[in-house]
DRENLUM-390439 format. One record per atom (N, C-alpha, C): atom name; x, y negated, z. Coordinates in nm, 2 decimals. Layout:
BEGIN
NODE   atomo        u        v        w
NODE      CA        X        Y        Z
...
***
This chain:
BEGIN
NODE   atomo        u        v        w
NODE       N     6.61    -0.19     4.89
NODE      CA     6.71    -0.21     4.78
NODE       C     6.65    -0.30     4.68
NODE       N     6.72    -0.36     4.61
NODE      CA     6.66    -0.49     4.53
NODE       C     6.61    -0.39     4.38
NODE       N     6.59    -0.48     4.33
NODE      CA     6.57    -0.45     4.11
NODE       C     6.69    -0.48     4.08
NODE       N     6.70    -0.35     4.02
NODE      CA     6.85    -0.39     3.90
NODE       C     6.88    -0.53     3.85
NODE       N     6.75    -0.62     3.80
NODE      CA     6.82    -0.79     3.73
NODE       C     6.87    -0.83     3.84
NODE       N     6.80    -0.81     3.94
NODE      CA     6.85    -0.86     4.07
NODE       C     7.00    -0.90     4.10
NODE       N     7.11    -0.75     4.02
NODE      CA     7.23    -0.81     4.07
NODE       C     7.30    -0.85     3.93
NODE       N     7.23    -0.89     3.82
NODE      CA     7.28    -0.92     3.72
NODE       C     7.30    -1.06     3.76
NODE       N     7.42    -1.10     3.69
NODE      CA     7.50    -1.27     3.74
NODE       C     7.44    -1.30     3.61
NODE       N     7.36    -1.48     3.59
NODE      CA     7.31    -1.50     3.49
NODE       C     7.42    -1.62     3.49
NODE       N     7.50    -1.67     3.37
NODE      CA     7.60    -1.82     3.38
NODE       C     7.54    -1.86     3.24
NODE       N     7.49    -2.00     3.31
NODE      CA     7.38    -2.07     3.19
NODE       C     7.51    -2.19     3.10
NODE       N     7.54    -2.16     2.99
NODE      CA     7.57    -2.24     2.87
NODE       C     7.75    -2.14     2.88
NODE       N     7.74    -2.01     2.89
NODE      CA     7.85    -1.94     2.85
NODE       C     7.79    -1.86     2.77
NODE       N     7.87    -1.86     2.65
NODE      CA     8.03    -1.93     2.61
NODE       C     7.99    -2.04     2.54
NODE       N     7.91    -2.10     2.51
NODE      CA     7.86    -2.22     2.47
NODE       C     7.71    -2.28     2.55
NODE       N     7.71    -2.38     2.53
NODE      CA     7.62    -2.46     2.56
NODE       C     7.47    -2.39     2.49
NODE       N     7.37    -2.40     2.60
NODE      CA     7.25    -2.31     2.56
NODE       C     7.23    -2.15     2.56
NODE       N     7.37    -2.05     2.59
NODE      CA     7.33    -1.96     2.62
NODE       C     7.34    -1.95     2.72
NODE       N     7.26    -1.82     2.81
NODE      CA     7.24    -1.82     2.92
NODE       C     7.36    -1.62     2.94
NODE       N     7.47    -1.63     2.98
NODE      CA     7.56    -1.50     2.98
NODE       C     7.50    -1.38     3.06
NODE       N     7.49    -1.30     3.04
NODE      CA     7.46    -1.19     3.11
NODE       C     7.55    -1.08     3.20
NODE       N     7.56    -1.12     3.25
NODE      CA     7.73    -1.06     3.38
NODE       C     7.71    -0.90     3.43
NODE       N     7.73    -0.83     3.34
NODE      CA     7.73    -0.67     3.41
NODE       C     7.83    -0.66     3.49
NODE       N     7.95    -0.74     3.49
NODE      CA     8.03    -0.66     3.63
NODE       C     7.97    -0.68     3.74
NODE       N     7.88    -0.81     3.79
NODE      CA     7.81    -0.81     3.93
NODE       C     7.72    -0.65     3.93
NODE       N     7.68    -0.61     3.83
NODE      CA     7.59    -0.44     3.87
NODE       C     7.70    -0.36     3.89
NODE       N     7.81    -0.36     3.85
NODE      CA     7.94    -0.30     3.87
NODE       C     7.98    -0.27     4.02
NODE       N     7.99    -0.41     4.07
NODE      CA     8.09    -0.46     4.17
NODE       C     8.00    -0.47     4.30
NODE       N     7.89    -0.36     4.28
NODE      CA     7.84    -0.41     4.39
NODE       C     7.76    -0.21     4.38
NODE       N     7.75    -0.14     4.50
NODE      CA     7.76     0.02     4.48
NODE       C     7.66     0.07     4.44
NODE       N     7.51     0.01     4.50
NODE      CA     7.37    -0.03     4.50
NODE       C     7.36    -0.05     4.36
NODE       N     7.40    -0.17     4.31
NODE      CA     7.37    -0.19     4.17
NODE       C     7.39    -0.12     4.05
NODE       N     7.52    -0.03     4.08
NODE      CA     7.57     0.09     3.98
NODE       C     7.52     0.21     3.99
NODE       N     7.48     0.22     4.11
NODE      CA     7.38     0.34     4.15
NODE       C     7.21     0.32     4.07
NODE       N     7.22     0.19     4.03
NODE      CA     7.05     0.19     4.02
NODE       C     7.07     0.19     3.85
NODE       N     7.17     0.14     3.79
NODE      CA     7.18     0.11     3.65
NODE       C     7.20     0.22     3.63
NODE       N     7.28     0.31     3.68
NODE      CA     7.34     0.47     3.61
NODE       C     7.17     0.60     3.62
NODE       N     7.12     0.57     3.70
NODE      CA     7.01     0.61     3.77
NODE       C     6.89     0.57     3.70
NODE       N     6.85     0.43     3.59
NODE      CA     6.78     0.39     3.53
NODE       C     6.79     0.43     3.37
NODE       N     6.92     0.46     3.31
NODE      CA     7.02     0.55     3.24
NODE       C     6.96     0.71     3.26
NODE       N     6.96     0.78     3.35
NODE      CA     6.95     0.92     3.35
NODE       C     6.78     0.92     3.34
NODE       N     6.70     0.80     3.40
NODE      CA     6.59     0.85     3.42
NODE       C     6.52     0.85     3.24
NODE       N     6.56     0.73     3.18
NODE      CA     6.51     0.72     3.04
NODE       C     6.55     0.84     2.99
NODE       N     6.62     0.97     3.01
NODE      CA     6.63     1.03     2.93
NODE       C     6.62     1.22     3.01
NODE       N     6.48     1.15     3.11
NODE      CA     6.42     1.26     3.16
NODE       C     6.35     1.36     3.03
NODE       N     6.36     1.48     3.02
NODE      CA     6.30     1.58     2.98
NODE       C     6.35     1.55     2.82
NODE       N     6.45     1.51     2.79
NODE      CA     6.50     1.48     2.66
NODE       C     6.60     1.63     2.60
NODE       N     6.59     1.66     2.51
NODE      CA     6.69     1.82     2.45
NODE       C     6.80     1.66     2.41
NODE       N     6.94     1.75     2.42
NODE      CA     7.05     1.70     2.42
NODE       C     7.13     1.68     2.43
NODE       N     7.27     1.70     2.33
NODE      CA     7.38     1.79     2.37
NODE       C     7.49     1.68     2.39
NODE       N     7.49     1.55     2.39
NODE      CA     7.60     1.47     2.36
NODE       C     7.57     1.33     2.38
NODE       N     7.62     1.28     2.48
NODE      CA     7.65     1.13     2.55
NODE       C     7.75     1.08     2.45
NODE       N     7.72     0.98     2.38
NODE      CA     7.83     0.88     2.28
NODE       C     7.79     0.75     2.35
NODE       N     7.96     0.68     2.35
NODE      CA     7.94     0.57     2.44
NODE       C     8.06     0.48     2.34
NODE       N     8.01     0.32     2.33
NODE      CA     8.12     0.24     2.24
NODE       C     8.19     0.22     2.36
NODE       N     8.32     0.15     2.31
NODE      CA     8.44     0.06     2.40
NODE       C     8.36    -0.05     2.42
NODE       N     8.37    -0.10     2.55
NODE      CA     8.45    -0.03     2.68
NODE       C     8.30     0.00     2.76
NODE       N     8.23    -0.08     2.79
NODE      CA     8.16    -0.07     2.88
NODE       C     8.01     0.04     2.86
NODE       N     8.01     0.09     2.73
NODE      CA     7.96     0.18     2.65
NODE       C     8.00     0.35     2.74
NODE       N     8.18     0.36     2.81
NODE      CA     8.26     0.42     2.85
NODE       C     8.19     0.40     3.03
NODE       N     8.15     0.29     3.08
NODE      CA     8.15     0.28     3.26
NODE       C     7.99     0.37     3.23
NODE       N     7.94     0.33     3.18
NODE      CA     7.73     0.38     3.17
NODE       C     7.76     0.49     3.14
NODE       N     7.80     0.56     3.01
NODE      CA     7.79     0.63     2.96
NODE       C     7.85     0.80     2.99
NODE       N     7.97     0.74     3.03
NODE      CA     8.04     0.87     3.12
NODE       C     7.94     0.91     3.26
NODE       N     7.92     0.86     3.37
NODE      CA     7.82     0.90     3.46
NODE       C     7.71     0.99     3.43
NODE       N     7.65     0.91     3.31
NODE      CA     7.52     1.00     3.27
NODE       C     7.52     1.13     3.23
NODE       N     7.67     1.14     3.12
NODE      CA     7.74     1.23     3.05
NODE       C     7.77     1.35     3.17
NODE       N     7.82     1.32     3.27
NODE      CA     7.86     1.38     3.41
NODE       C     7.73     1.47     3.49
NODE       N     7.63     1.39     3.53
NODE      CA     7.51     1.38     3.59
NODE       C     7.46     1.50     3.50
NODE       N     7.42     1.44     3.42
NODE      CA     7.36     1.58     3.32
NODE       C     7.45     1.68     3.27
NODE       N     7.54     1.73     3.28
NODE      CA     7.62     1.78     3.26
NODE       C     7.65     1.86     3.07
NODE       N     7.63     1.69     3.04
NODE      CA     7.70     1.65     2.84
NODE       C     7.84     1.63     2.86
NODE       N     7.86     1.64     2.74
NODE      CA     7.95     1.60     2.73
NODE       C     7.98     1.47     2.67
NODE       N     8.10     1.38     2.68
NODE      CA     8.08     1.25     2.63
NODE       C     8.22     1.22     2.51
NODE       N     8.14     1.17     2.40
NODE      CA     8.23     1.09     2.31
NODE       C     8.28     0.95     2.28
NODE       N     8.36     0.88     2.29
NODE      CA     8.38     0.78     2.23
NODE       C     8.41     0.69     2.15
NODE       N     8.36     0.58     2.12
NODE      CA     8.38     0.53     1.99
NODE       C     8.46     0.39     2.02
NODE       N     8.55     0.39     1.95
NODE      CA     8.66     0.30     1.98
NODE       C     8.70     0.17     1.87
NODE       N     8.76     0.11     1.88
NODE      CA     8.79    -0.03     1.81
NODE       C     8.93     0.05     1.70
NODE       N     8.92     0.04     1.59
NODE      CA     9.01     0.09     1.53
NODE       C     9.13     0.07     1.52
NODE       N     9.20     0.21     1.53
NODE      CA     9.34     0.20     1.57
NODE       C     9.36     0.28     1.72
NODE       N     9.24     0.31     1.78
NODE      CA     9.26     0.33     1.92
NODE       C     9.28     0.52     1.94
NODE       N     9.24     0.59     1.86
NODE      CA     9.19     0.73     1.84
NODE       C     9.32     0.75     1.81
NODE       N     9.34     0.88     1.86
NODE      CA     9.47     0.93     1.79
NODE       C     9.49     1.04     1.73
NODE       N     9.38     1.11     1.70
NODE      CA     9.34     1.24     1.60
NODE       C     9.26     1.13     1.47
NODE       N     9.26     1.25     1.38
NODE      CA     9.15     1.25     1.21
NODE       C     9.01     1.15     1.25
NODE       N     9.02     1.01     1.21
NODE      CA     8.88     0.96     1.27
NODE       C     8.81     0.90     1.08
NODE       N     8.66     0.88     1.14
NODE      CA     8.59     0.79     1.01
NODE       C     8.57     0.69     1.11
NODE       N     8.55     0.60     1.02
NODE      CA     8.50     0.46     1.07
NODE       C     8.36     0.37     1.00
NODE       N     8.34     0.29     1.09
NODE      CA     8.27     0.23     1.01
NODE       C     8.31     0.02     1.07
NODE       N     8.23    -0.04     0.94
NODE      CA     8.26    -0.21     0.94
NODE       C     8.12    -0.24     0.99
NODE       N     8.08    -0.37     1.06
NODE      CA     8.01    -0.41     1.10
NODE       C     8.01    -0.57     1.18
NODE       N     7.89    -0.62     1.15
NODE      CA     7.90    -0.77     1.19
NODE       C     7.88    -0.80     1.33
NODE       N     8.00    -0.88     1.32
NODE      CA     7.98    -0.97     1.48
NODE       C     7.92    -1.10     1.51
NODE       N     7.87    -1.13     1.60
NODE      CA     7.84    -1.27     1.62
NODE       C     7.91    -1.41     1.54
NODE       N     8.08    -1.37     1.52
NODE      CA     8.17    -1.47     1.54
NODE       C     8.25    -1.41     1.36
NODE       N     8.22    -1.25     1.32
NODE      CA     8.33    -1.21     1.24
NODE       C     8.31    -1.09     1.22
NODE       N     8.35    -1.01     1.23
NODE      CA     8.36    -0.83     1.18
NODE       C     8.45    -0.78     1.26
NODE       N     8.38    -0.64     1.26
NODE      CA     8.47    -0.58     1.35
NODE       C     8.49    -0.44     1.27
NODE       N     8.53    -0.32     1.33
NODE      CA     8.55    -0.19     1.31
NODE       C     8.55    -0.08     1.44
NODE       N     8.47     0.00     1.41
NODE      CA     8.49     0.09     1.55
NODE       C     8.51     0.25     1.47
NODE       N     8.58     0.32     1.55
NODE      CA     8.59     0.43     1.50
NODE       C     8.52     0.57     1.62
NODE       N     8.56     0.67     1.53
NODE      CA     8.52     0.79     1.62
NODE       C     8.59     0.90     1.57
NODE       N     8.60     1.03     1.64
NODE      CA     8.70     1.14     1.60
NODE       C     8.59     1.16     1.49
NODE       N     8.67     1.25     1.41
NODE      CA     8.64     1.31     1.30
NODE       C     8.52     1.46     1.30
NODE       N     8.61     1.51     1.44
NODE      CA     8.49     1.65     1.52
NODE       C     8.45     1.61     1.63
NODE       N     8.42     1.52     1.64
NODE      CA     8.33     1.49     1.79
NODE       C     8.24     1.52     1.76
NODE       N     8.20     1.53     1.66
NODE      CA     8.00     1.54     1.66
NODE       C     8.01     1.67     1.57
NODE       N     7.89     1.75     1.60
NODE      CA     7.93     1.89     1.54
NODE       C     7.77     1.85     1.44
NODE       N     7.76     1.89     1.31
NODE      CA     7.65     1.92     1.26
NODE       C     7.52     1.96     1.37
NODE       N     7.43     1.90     1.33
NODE      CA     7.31     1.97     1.41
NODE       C     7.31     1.89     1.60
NODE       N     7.40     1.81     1.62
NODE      CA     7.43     1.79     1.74
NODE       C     7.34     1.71     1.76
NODE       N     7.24     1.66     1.90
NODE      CA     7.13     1.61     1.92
NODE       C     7.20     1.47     2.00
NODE       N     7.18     1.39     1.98
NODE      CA     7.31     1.28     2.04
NODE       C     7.23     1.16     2.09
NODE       N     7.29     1.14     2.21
NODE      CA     7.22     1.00     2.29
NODE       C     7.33     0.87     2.30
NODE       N     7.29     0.74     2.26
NODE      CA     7.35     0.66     2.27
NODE       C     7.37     0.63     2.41
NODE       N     7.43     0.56     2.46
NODE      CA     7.42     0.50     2.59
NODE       C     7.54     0.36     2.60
NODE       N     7.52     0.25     2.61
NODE      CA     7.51     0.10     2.61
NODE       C     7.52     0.00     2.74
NODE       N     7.58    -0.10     2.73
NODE      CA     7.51    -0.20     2.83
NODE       C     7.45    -0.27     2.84
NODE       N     7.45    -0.31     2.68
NODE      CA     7.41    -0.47     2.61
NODE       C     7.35    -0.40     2.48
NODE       N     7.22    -0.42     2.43
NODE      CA     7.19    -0.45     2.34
NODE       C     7.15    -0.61     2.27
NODE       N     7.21    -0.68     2.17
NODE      CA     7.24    -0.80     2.12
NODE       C     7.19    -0.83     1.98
NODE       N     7.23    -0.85     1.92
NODE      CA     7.18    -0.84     1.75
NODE       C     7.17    -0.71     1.68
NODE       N     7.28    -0.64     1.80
NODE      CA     7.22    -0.43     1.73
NODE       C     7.28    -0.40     1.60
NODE       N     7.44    -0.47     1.58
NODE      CA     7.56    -0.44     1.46
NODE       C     7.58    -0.31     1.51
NODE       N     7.71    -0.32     1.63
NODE      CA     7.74    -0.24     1.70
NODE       C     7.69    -0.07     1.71
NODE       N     7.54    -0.10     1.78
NODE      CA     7.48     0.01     1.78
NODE       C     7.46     0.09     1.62
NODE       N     7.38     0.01     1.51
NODE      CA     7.40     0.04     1.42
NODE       C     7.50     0.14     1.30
NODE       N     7.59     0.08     1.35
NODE      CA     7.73     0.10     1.29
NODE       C     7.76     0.25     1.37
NODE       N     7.74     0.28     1.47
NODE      CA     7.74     0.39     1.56
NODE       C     7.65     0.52     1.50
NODE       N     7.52     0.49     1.49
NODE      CA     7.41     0.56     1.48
NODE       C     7.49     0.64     1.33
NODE       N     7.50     0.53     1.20
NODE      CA     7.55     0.57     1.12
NODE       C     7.73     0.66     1.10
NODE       N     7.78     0.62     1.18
NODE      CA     7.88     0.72     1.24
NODE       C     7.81     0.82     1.29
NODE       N     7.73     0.87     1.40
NODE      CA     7.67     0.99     1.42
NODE       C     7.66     1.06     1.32
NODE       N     7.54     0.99     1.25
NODE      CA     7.48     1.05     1.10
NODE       C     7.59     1.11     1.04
NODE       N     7.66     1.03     0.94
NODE      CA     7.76     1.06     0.90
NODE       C     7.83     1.20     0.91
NODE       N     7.81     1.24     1.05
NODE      CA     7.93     1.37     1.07
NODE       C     7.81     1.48     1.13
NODE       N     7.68     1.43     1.12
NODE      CA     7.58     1.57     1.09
NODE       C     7.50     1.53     1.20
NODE       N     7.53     1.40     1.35
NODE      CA     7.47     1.47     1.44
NODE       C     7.34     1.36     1.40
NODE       N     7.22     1.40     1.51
NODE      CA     7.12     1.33     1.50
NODE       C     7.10     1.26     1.62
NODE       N     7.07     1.12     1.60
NODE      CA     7.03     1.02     1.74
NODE       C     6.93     1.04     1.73
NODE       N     6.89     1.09     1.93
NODE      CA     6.75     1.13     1.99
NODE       C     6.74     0.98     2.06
NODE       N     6.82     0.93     2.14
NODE      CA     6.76     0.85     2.22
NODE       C     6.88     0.75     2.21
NODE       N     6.82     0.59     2.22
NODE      CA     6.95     0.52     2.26
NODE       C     6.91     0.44     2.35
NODE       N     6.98     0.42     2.49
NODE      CA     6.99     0.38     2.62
NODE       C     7.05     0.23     2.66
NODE       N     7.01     0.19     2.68
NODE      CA     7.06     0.00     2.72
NODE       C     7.06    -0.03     2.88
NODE       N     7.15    -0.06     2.95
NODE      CA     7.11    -0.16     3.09
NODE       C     7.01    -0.28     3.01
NODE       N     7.08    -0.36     2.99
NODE      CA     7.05    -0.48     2.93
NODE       C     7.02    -0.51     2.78
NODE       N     6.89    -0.58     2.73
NODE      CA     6.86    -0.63     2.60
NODE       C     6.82    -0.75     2.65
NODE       N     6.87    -0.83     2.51
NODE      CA     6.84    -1.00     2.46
NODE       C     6.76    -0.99     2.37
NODE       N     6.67    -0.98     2.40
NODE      CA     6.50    -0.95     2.29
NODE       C     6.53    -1.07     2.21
NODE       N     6.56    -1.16     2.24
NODE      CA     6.57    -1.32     2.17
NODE       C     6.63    -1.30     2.02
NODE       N     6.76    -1.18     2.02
NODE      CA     6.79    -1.15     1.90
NODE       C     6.81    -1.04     1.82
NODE       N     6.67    -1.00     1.84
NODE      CA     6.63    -0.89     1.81
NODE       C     6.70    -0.81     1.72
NODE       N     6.79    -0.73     1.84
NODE      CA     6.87    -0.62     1.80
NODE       C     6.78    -0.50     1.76
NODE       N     6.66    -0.51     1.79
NODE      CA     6.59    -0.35     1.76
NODE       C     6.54    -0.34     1.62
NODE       N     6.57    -0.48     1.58
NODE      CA     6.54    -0.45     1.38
NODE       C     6.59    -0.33     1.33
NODE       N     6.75    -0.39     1.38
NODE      CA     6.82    -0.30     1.32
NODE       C     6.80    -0.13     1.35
NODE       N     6.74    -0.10     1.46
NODE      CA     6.73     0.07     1.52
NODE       C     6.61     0.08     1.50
NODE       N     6.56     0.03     1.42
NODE      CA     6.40     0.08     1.38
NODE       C     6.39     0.23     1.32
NODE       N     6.29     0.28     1.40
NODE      CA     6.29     0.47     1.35
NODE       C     6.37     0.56     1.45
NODE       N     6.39     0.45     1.57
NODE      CA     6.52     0.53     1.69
NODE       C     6.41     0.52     1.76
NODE       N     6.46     0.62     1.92
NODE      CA     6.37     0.58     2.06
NODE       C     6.49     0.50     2.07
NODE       N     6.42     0.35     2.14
NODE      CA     6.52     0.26     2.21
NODE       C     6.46     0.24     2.36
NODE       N     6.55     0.25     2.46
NODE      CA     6.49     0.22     2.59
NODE       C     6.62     0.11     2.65
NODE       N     6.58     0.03     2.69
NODE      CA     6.68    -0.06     2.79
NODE       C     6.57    -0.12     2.91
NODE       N     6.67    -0.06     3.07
NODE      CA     6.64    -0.07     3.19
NODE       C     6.58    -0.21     3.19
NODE       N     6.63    -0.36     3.15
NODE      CA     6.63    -0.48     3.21
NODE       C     6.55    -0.58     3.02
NODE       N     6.51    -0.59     2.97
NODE      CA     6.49    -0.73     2.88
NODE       C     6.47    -0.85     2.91
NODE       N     6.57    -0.89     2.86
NODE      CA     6.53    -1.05     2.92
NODE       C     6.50    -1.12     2.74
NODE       N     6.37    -1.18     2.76
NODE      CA     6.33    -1.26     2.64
NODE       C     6.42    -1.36     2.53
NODE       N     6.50    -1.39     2.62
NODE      CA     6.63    -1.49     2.54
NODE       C     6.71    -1.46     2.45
NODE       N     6.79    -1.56     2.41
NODE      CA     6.92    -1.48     2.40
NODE       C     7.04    -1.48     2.51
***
C-alpha cells in the first residue's frame, strides 16, 4: 500500500500562479487512500479521554464523521451561517480573500465536554480558531485537533498555540 501523500493530487499555480493546490478528493476517490487518512485520524487520537468529534463544513463532515463512528463519539457540526436550523452562536473570522462566519448549535457541546477537532486542511488556522472559541464558548474543552493535511508555509499553528495539534501529511509550503 502506498503513504497517504502519495495519493494527494498536487496542481502547481492553482488558484493562482505560485501555489502549489492540495487535492483531497484524489484520498477520497481512491478506497486505499480513505482508508489510510481516516485510519491516520483515529490513530492520533489513540489513548485520548473524549467525548465529542466536531467537524467544520464540508470536508471537516467526510474525516470527521468516520472517526466519530469508529470510536463510537458522537459528532457535531459547524456550519457556514444560515445553515443550522435550531438556537445557534456564531463566530466571524478571516479568510484568505474576505470573512466568513460559521456557526454551531447552541447545545451541541455540553459544559465540561472533552472535544476533538477533526479537519482536512490546516492553512492560516482562522477557521480552526474561530471553532476552538465556539467550543469554549459553550463550556466544552479542546483535547486534540486532527488534520490530514497542513501548509506549514502559513503557519496556521500560531494561531492554536496551547492546543495538541497533529496533521497526518505537512508539506513545508504553502
Amino acid at each position: 500500500m502506498k503513504k497517504l501523500e502519495e495519493y494527494v493530487r498536487s496542481i502547481p499555480d492553482f488558484p493562482e500562479p505560485g501555489i502549489i493546490f492540495r487535492d483531497v478528493t484524489s484520498i477520497l476517490q481512491d478506497a486505499d487512500g480513505l482508508h489510510l487518512a481516516v485510519d491516520s485520524l483515529i490513530r492520533m487520537l489513540d489513548g485520548l479521554d473524549y467525548d465529542v468529534v466536531v467537524g467544520p463544513e464540508s470536508r471537516g463532515f467526510i474525516f470527521g464523521v468516520p472517526v466519530a463512528y469508529a470510536q463510537h463519539k458522537s459528532f457535531v457540526p459547524v456550519r457556514k451561517k444560515g445553515k443550522l436550523p435550531c438556537e445557534t452562536i456564531s463566530m466571524d473570522y478571516d479568510l484568505e480573500y474576505g470573512k466568513a462566519t460559521i456557526e454551531i448549535h447552541k447545545d451541541a457541546i455540553k459544559p465540561g465536554q472533552k472535544v476533538v477537532i477533526v479537519d482536512d486542511l490546516i492553512a492560516t488556522g482562522g477557521t480552526t480558531e474561530a471553532i476552538i472559541k465556539l467550543i469554549e464558548q459553550l463550556g466544552g474543552t479542546v483535547v486534540k485537533i486532527c488534520f490530514v493535511m497542513e501548509l506549514a508555509g502559513l503557519n496556521g499553528r500560531a494561531h492554536l498555540q496551547g492546543y495538541d495539534v497533529d496533521s497526518a501529511i505537512i508539506y513545508e509550503g504553502k
